[in-house]
C-alpha positions as CSV (number, residue, x, y, z in Angstrom):
1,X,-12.5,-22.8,12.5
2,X,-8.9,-22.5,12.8
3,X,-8.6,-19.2,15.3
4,X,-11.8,-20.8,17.3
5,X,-9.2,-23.5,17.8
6,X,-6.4,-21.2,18.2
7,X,-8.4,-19.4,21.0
8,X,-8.1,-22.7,23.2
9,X,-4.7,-22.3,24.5
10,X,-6.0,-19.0,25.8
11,X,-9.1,-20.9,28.0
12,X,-8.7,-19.5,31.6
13,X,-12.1,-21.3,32.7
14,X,-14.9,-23.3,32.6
15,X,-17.3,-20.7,31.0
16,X,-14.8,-20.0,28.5
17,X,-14.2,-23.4,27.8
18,X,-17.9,-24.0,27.3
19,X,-18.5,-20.7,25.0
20,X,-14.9,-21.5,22.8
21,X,-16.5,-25.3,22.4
22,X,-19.6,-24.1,21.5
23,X,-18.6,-21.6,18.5
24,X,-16.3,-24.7,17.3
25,X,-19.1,-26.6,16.7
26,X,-21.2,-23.8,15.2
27,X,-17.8,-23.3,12.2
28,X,-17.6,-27.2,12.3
29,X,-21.5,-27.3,11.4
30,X,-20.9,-26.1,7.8
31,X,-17.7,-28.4,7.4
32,X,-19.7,-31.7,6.6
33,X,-22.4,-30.6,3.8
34,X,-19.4,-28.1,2.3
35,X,-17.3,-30.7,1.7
36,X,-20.5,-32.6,0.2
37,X,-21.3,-29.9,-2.0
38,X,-17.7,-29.4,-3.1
39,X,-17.5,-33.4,-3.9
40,X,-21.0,-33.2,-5.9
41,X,-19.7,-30.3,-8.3
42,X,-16.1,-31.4,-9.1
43,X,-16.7,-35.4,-9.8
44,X,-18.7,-36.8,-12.6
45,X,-21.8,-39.0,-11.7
46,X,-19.7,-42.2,-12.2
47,X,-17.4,-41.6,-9.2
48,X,-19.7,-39.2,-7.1
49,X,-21.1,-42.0,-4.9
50,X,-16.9,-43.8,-4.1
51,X,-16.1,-40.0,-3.1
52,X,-19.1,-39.3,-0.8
53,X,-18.2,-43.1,0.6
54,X,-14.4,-42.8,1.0
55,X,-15.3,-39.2,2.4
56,X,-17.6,-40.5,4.7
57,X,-15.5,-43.3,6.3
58,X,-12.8,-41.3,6.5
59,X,-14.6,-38.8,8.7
60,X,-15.7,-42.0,11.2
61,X,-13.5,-42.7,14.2
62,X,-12.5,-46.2,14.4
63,X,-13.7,-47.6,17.7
């Protein structure tokens, strides 16, 4: 995810804008239900549903 985003600065164009945004959101896909599993393995069942909620607002945009 990082060198995708890395790769911006080189963007010379619209097609290469559209291609570099494209394979960002193909490494950001797995990012969400990683994090998930990660969360469901390390806590125990009392505290599993706060982390999945904290998680999930924090990953909200305020509006």
């Amino acid at each position: 995810m990082g060198i995708v985003s890395a790769c911006f600065a080189f963007v010379q164009g619209e097609t290469s804008f559209v291609i570099l945004r494209f394979l960002l959101g193909v490494t950001e896909a797995g990012l969400f239900p990683g994090v998930i599993m990660y969360l469901a393995e390390w806590f125990p069942n009392k505290v599993r549903v706060q982390m999945f909620a904290i998680f999930y607002l924090a990953s909200r945009s305020p509006r």
